[in-house]
N, C-alpha and C positions, 0 to 999 in steps of 0.2 A: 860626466853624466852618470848619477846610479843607475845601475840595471834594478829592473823588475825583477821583484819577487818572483822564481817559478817561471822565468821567460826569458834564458840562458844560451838555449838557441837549440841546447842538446836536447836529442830524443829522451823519452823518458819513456822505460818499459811499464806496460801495465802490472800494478804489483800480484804477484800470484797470490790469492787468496787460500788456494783449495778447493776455494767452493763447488767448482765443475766437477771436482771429484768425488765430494759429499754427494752434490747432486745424484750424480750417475748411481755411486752407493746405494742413495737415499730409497730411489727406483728399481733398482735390486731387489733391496730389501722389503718393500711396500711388494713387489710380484711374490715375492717368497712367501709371503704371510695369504697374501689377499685371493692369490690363485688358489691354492689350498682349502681356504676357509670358504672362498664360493663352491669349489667344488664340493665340500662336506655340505653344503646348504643345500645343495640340488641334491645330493645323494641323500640326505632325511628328508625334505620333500617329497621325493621320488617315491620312496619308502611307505611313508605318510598319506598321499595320494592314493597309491596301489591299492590301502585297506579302504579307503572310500566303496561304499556300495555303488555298485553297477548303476541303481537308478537313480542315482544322485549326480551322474556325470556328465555334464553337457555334452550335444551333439560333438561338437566341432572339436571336443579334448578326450574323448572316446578310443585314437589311433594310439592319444600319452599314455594313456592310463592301461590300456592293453598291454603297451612296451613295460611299460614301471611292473604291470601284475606278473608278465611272462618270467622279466628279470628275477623279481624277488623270490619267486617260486621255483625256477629255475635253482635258483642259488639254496633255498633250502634244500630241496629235492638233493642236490649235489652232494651237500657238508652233512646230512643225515639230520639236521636240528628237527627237534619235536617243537615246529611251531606250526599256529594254522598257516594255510593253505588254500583253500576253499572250502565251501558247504558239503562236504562229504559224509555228512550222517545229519539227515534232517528228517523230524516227527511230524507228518501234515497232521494237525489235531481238523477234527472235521464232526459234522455238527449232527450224532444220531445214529451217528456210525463207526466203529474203532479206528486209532489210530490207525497211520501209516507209516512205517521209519523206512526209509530210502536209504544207501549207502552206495556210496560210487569212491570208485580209483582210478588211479596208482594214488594209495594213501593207506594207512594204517588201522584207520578207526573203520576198516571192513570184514577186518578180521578180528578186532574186539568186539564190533556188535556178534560175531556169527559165534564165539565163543560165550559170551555172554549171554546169549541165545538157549546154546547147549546148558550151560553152567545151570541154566534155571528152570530144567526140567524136575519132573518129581516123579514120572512113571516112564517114559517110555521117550528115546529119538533113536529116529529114522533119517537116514542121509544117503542120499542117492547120490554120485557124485563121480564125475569120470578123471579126475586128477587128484590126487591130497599129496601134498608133500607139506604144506606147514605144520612143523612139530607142535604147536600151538595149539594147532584143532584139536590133535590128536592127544595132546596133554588133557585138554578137556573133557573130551569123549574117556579118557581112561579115570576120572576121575568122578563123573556121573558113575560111571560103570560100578565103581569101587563104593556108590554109596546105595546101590540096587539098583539103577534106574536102568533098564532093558534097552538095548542099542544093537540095532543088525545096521547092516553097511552092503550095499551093492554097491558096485565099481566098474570098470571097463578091463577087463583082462592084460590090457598093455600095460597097464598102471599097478597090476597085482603085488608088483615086488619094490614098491618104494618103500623104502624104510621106513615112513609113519604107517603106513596101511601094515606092513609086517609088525611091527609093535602092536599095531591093535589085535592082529591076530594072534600072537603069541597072548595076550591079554585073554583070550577066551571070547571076545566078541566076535558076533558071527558075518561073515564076509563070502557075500556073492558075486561072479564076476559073468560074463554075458557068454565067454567063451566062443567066438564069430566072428568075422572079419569088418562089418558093421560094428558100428561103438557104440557105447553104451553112454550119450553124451549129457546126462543129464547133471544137474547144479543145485538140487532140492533138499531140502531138511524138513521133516514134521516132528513138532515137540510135541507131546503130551495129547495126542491126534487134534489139537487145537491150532497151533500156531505154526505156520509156515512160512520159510527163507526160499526164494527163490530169484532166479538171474543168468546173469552169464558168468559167473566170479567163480572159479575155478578155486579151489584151496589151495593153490600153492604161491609159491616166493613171488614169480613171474607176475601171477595174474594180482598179486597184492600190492606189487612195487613197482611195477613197468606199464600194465597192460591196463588200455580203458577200459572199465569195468561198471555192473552197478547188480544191484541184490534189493530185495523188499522184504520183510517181515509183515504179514496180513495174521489178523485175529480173527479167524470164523471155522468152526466146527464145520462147516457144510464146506469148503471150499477142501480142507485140511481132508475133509474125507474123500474128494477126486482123486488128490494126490497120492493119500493113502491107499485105496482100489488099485492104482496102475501099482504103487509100491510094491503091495503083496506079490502080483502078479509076476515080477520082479525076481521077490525072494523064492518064490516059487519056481522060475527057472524057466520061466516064458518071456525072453525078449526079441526086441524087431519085429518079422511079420506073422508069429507065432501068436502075438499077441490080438490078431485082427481078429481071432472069431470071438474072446472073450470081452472085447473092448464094448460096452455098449452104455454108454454116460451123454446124458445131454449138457453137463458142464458148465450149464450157469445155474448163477447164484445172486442173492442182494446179501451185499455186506453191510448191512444198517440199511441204509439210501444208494451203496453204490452198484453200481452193475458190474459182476463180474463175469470173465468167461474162461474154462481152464478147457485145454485140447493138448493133447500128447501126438506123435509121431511115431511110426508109421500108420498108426489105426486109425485118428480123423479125419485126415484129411486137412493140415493145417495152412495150407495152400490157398487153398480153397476159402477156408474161414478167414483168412487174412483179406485175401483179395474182397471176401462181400463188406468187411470192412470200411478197407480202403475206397469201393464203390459208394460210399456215402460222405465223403470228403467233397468238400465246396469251398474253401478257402486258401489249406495249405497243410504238407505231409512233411514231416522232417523224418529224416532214416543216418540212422548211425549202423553201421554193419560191419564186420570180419569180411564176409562173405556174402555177394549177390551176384548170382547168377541163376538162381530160379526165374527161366520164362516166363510160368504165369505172373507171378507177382513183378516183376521188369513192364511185362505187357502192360497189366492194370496200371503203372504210374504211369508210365510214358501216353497211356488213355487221356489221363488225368490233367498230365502236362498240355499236350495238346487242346483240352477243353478251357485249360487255365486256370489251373490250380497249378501254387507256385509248391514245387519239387525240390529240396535242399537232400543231398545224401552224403554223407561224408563216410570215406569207405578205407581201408585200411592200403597204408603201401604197397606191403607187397601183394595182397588179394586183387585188387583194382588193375591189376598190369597184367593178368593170367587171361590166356586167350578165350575163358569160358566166363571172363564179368560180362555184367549187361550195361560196366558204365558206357561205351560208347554210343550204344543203344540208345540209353536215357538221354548222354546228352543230344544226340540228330532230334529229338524230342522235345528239348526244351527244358530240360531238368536241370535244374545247378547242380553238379557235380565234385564234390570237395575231395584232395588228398588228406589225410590225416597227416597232422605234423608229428605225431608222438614218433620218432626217430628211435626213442631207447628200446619201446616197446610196440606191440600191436594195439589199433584200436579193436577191441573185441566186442564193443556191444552189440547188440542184436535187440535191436530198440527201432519203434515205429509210434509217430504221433502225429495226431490225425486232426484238424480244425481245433486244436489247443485246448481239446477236452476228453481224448482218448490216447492209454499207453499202452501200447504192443511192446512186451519183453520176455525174455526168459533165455533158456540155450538155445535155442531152433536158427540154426544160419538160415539164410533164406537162398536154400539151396536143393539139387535135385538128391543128393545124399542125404538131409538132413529129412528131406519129405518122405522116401523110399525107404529108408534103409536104416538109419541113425533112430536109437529112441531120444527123443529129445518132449522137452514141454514149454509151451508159450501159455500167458497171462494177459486175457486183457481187459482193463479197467477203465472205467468211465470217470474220471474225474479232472476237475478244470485243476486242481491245485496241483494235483499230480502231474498232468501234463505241462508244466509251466515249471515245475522243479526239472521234469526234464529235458525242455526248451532249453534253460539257460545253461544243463551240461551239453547240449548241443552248442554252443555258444562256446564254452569253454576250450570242446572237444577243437573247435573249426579254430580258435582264436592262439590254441595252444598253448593255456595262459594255468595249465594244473603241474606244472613244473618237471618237465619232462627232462 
């Protein structure tokens, strides 16, 4: 009887192809490529994303888009790249009234506006100013000087002997310092008695690379001459409470349409002023600070809180934790109380905004030093644009998204 074909009785192994080994390879090789190439997708999306404007962001992708902004920023801030960042130098154009240029840090283009500021006087800057160490300013200031334009400089004594403020004086530029154990903490420039810089931005490294910051350039002769008045008094050699019998200015003004108010320390009373301010609030009060621990002004919010007017303050690390803040205060009150995330540096503004159409700023911490005893000067402005530029650095400051 023939046997069948192929049914011999014997096992027959299966023939090894390879293929299981291909296989396995094949998926190797497909993760090699594909995990990579996703991850580059998300990382240019991510990227991508980040520059999308704020008001373009759906609710619900709001928590992404924060992460993506803090990351990117983060990583420039780190590697030094000159790329943007955020809105750190914006011109509210405004309709009858002069501009307004804003500048906020840690970023660089705060000390390119204040030089460019200097750079384009033609008779006369004035800089009151309790820190200078960027050689930058001070390049500039020597180089007005070198074309005639008239430059005196008041300072804080402590700060007398930094190498930019010595360079200017060997320069021949004239430099007054307060000589007191009170400081001299003011942050002012008057170009050509027209144009005025004013803020909490410090001239040095610190306050340009690390520290939350912001600065304004105003165009009006009548405001430029407040500051001017206290200036003199200054150069003349009356600071702190020497200055109280001479002080006598009602300190507002319309800049076109807008309502200004200027008030110095320790002669107005800026305490005071802030607080009837604040007393006109019906909505809601955002505060970015160094320093709070001023009673009256703690009092007035925590008023405010309890009436229900919502209270956001975001206050500096390590100022916040010192047994003389009023954060505890504010929060048994009802206040949102924020830590600042900026870790490298301080949050230094000294910024108050009021039903989203008033900005309180300048040097003035809102402290019993700063009202007593410190010369300092606060700014405050009525405008919706303005207050809205500075909501979203309130925003920025809390989200920790300027690359700290």
């Amino acid at each position: 009887m023939a046997k069948r074909k192929g049914t011999s009785g014997k096992k027959t192994e299966p023939r090894k192809s390879g293929s299981g080994a291909k296989t396995k390879g094949g998926f190797y090789f497909r993760w090699k490529v594909w995990v990579p190439s996703i991850c580059l997708a998300v990382f240019c999306f991510s990227i991508l994303f980040s520059y999308l404007p704020e008001d373009y962001v759906p609710g619900f992708l709001e928590p992404v888009h924060t992460f993506c902004l803090r990351t990117r920023n983060t990583v420039i801030a780190k590697t030094g790249l000159d790329l943007y960042r955020y809105d750190d130098a914006v011109t509210i154009k405004t309709t009858g009234s002069p501009d307004i240029t804003v500048y906020f840090a840690p970023g660089k283009r705060i000390t390119e506006g204040l030089c460019g500021l200097i750079r384009s006087a033609n008779k006369s800057v004035d800089v009151c100013i309790y820190d200078l160490d960027l050689q930058e300013v001070a390049d500039a200031l020597l180089e007005v000087k070198k074309q005639g334009v008239e430059v005196n400089i008041v300072t804080d004594s402590d700060n007398r002997k930094l190498d930019a403020v010595v360079r200017l004086d060997k320069a021949g530029i004239k430099i007054v310092e307060d000589e007191r154990s009170s400081i001299m903490h003011n942050k002012f420039v008057i170009v050509d008695n027209r144009r005025v810089w004013t803020g909490s931005f410090n001239f040095t490294v610190n306050g340009q690379n690390k520290n939350d910051n912001n600065a304004l350039v105003l165009d009006s002769r009548e405001i430029a001459a407040f500051y001017r008045e206290k200036f003199e008094e200054y150069l003349s050699g009356d600071f702190s409470t020497s200055a109280n019998d001479k002080t006598d200015r009602k300190g507002k003004a319309m800049m076109g349409k807008i309502p200004v108010q200027v008030a110095f320390s320790p002669s107005d009373g800026i305490a005071e002023i802030i607080c009837d301010q604040l007393a006109e609030a019906r909505d809601n009060v955002y505060v970015m600070a160094f320093v709070l621990t001023s009673e009256p002004i703690a009092q007035k919010l925590g008023e405010l809180a309890e009436r229900g007017v919502r209270i956001h303050c975001i206050l500096d690390r390590g100022q916040a934790r010192t047994r003389y803040s009023q954060s505890q205060y504010l929060k048994s009150r009802g206040a949102k109380i924020y830590i600042s995330p900026n870790s490298s540096g301080k949050m230094h503004h000294k910024v108050i905004t009021i039903d989203d159409d008033t900005v309180i700023t300048g040097s003035y911490n809102f402290s019993s030093n700063a009202e007593k005893g410190n010369d300092e000067n606060v700014i405050i402005i009525k405008n919706i644009e303005l207050a809205k530029l500075y909501n979203k650095e309130f925003k920025r400051c809390l989200n920790g998204t300027k690359g700290y």
